[in-house]
C-alpha positions in Angstrom: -47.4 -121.2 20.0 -48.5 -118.0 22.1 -45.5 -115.6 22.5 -45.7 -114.6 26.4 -42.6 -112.6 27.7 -43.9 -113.7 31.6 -43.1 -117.5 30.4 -40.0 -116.7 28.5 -38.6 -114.5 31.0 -39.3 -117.1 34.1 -42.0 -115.1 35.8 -44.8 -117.2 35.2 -45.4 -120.4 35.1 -49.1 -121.3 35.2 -49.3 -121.9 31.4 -47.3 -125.0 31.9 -47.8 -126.1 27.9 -47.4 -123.1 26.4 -44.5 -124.0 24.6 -45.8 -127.3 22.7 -48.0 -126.3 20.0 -51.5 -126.6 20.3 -52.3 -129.2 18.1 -49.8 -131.4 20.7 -51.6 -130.3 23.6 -55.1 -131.3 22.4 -53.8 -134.8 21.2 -52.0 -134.8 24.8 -55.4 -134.2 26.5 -57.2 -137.1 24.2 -54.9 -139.4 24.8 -55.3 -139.4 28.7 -58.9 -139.4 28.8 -58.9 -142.0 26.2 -56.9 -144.0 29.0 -59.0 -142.9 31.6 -62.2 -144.0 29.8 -60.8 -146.9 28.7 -61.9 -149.3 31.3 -65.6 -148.3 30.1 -65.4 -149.4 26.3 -66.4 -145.3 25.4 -67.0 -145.2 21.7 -65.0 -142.8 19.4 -65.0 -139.6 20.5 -66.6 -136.6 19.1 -64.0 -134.1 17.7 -62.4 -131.8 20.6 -63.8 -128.6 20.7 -60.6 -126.0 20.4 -59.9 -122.9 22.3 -58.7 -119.4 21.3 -55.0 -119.6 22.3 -54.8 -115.6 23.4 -57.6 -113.5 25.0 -60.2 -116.2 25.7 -60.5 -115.4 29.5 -63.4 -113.6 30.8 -61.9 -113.6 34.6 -58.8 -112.1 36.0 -58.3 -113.0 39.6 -55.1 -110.8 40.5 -53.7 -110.9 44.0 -52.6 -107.6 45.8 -49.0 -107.4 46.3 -46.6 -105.0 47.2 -47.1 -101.4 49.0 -49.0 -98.7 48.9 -46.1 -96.4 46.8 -45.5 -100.1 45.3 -48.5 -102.1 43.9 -48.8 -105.3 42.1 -51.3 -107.1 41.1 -50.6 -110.7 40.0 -49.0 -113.5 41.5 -45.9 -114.8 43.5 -44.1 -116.6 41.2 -41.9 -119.9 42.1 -38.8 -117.6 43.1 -40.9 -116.3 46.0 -41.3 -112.6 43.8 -44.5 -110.7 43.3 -45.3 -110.2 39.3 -47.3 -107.8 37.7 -49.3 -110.3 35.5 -51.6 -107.1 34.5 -50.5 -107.7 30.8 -51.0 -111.6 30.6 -52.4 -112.4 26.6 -54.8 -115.0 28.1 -56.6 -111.1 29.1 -57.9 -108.7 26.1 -56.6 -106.0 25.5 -58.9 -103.9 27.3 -58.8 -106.1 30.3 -55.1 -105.7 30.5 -55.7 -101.7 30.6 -58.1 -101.7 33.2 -55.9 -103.7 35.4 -52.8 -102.2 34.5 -54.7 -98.7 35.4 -56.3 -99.9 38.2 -52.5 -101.2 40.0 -51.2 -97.7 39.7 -54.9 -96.4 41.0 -54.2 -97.9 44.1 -51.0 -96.4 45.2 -52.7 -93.1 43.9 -55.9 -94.2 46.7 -53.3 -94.8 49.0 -54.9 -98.2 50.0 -52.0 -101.0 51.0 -51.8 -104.6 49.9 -52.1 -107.6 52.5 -48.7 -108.8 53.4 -49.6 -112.0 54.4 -46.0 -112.5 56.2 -47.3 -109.4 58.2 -51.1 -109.9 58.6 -51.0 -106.2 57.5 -52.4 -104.0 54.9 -56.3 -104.1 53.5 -56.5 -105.1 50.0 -56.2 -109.1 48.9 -57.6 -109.3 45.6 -58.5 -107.5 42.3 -61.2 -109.3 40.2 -62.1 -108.4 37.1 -65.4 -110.3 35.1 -66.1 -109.2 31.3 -69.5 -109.9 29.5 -68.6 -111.1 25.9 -72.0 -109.9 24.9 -71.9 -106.6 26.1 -68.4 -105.8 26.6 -69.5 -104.4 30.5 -66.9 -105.1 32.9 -67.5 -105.8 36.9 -64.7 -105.1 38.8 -64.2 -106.0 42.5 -61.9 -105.4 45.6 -61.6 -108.5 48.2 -60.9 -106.6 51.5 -59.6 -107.6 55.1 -62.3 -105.0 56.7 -64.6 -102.0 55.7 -61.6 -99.7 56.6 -60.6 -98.8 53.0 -64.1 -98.6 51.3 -64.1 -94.9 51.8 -60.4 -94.2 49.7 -62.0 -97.0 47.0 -65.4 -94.5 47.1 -63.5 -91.5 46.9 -61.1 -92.3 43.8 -63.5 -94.7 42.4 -64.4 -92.2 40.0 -60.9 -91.8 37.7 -61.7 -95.6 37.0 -65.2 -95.3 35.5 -64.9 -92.4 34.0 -61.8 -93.7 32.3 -63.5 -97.2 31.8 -67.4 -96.4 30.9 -67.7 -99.9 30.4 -67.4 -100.8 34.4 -70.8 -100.9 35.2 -70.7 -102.8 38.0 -68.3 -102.3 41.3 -68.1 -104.0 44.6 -66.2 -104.7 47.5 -65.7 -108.2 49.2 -65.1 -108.4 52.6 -62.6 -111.2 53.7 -61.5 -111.1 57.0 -59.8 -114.4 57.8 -56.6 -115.0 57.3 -56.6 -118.2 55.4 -56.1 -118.7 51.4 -59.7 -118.0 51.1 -60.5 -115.9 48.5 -63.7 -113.9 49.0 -65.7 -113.5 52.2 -69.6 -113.8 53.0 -70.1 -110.1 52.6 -70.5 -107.9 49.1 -70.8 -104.5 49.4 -71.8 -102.5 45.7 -70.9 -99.2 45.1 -72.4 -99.0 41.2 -76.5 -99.3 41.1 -76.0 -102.1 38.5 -75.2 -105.1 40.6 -74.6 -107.7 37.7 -73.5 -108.4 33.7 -75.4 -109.9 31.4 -74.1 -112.7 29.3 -75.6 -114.4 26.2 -74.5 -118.0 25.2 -76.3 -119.2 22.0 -79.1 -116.9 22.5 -79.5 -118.1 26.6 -79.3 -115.2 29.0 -77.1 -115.4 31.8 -76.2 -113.6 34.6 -72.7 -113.1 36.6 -72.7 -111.9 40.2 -70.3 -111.7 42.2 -69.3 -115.1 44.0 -70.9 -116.8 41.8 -69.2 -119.8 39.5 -68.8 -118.8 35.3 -67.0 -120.8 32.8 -64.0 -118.7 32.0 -63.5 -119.6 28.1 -66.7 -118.0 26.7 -66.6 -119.6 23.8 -65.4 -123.6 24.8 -68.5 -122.4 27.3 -71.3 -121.7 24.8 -70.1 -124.7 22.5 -70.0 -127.3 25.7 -74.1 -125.7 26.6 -74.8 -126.1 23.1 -73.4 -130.2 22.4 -75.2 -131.0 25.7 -78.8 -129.3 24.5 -78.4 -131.4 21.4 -77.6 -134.6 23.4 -80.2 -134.0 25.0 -83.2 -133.1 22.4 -81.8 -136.4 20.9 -82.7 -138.6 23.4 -86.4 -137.3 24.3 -85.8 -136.5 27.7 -88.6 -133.7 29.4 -88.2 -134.6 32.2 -84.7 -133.1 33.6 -82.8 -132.4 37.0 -79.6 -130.0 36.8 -78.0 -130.8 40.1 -74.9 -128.2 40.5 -76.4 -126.1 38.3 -75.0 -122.9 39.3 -76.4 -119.8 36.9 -78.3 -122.6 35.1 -76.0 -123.0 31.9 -77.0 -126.5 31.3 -80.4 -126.9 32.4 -81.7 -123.3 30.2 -80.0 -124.6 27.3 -81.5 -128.4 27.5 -84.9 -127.2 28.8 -87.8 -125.7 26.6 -91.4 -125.3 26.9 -92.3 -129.1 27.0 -89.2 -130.2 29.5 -90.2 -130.3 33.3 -86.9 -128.9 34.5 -85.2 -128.7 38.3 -81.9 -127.4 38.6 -80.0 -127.6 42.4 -77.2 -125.3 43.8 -75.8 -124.7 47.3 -75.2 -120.8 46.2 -78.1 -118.8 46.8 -77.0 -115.6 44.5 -76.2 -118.3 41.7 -79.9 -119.7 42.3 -81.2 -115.3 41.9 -79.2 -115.5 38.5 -80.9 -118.9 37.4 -84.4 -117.6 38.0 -83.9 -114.2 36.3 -82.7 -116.1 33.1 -86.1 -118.5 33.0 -88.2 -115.7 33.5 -86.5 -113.9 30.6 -86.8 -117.0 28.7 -90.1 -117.5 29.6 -89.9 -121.1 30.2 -92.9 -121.9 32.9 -92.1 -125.4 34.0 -89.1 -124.7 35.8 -87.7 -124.9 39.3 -84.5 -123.7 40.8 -83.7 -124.3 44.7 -80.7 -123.2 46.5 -80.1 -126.6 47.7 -77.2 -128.9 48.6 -77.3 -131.3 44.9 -76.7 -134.4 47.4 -78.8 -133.9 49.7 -82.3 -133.0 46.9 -81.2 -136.1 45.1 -81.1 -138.7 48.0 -84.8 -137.1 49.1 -85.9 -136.7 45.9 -89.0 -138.6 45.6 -89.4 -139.2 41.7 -86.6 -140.3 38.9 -86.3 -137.8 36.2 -85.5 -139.7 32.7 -82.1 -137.5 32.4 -80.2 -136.2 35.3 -77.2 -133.3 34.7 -74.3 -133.3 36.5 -71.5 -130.7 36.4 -69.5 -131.4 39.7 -66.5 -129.4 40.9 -63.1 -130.8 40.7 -63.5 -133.5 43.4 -66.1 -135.1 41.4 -69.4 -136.4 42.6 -68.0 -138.5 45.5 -69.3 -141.9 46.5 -72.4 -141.1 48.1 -74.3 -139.2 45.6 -73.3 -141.9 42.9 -74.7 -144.6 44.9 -77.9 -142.6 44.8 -77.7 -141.3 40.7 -77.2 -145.5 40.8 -80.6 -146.0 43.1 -82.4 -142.9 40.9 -81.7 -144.5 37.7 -82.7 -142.0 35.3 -82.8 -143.5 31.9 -79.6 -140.6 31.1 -77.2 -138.8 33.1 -75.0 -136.2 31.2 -71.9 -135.7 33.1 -69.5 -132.5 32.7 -66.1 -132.6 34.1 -63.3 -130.5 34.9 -61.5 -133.4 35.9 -61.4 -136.7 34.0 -60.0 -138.4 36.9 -62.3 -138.0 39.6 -65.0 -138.7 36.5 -63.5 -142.0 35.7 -63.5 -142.6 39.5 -67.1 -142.2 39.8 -68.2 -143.9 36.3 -66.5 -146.9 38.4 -69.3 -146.6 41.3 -72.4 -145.9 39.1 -73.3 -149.3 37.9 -75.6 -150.5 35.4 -74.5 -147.6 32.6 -73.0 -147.0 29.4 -71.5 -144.4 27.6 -72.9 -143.6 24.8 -71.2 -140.2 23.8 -68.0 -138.1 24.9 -66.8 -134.9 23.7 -63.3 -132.9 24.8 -63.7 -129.3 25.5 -60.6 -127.1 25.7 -61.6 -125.2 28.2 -58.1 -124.2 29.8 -55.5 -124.3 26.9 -51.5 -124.1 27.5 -52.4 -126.3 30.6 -52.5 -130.0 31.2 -56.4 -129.3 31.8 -59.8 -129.8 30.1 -63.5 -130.4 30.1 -65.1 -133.5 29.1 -69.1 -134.0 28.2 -70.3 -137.3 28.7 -73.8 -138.8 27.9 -74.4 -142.0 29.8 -77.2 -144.5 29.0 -78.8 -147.0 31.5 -78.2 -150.5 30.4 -81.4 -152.2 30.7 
């Protein structure tokens, strides 16, 4: 079991498993989506694919607590207390020192946390991204307003120089009061505006506001199963509808695969194209569209159709028209086996034919599950 002295000292709770050992955890997770997916006669699973249980994060989103003489970043914890979360083990090591620097940076800037009882103060949010591949870091600051972009310019420099490895810095600009995390508006203050990630040889590309799988290596592992899944049943003719920086559809496309791939974000849609161009791959389009709405004008069936929803799942609509598409395959990734199970129920006429567990979030009740679906003719 991972030793955390947040969990065992009552600070923390968001690693609500962290005390059952692993191995429980991932027979835990099997066991509800083998109920879930029981309804559709699934055959045996593929063996779970098993997270790192310390250090496998590639994200930190820390909230800005505290004062100005008194900064934390981290979390309010169930007592209603802010928590310094700066050393959390699901953070490498040098993740953990940049953030632990970068909280007492701040009451060196001067610049004060948002008290949210108050609708005082400028700074929300500390993010912190790491590239796996490189070992560049992109550290950003989620603002009220522009007021405290000149202290975050003028002390910026005892962070990179002490971290050479933060190439790229930005500020966010997020004005409303609401639990909204970032804002419309990024402001870089680095020339690099972006790390480069590698997943089994695939180039990819993380900006800010743009979605990444966390777990880097559940993440290369899920691209990987569904590029097999996908060679094995023919298909070159593909649509990647919520696509984001195109993990699915670069890994599942090649030189001979007509490929289309659909998301609402238009800086995920920059990264996308960047990576096909690298790759070379010709025969490829990426839209910043809304996946629904391509799919119900779309005016020719692709023979497999990738889905990779967000938590709510695919909701009714777009189902009934994957259903009136009818692609010979749809591979469906989920974050959330119940909203997957829900819309499995309103797309008739398939079957599955393969399903895989990916432990994307261990020490939590949550997972992702890959799911290769055959129309039953």
């Amino acid at each position: 079991m991972l030793a955390c002295t947040y969990y065992e000292n009552n600070l923390c709770r968001s690693c609500s498993w962290i005390t059952i050992p692993y191995e429980q955890q991932l027979q835990k997770k099997h066991e509800e989506l083998s109920s879930l997916l029981a309804p559709f006669d699934p055959p045996p699973f593929e063996p779970p694919v098993e997270s790192e249980q310390r250090a496998f994060r590639n994200k930190a989103k820390m909230q800005a607590l505290g004062f100005a003489h008194e900064p934390v970043l981290g979390i309010i914890n169930h007592e209603g207390r802010p928590v310094s979360l700066c050393r959390c083990p699901l953070y490498s090591k040098d993740m953990q020192e940049v953030l632990s620097f970068v909280e007492s940076w701040i009451k060196t800037a001067g610049i004060s946390p948002y008290r949210i009882d108050k609708k005082k103060g400028e700074l929300k949010f500390v993010l912190l991204n790491k590239s796996e591949a490189t070992q560049e870091l992109m550290l950003r600051f989620v603002l009220k307003s522009d007021k405290a972009i000149a202290q975050i310019r003028e002390y910026l420099p005892l962070i990179v120089e002490k971290f050479p490895l933060i190439t790229v810095v930005s500020v966010n600009i997020q004005p409303v009061h609401m639990a909204i995390i970032e804002g419309a508006e990024e402001i870089f203050l680095t020339q690099k505006q972006q790390l480069k990630e590698y997943f089994n040889q695939v180039p990819l590309y993380i900006r800010p506001r743009t979605f990444f799988q966390t777990n880097p290596h559940v993440a290369s592992q899920l691209y990987l199963q569904a590029k097999r899944w996908t060679k094995e049943v023919k298909a070159d003719t593909l649509w990647d509808l919520f696509c984001g920086v195109g993990g699915f559809g670069l890994h599942c496309a090649d030189t001979e695969t007509a490929l289309t791939g659909i998301e609402i974000a238009q800086e995920a849609i920059g990264c996308a194209r960047a990576s096909a161009e690298e790759l070379g791959i010709k025969d490829i389009r990426f839209q910043a569209l809304d996946s629904a709405s391509f799919a119900q004008k779309g005016n020719h069936s692709p023979q497999l159709i990738i889905v990779n929803p967000p938590r709510r799942g695919l909701e009714e609509s777009l189902c009934q028209t994957l259903q009136e598409i009818a692609p010979h395959y749809l591979l469906y990734s989920s974050c959330n086996a119940k909203t997957l199970a829900e819309d499995l129920q309103r797309i008739k006429g398939y079957r599955i034919q393969k399903v895989q567990l990916f432990d994307m979030f261990a020490h939590t009740a949550h997972y992702e599950v890959l799911v290769l679906l055959k129309r039953d003719d």
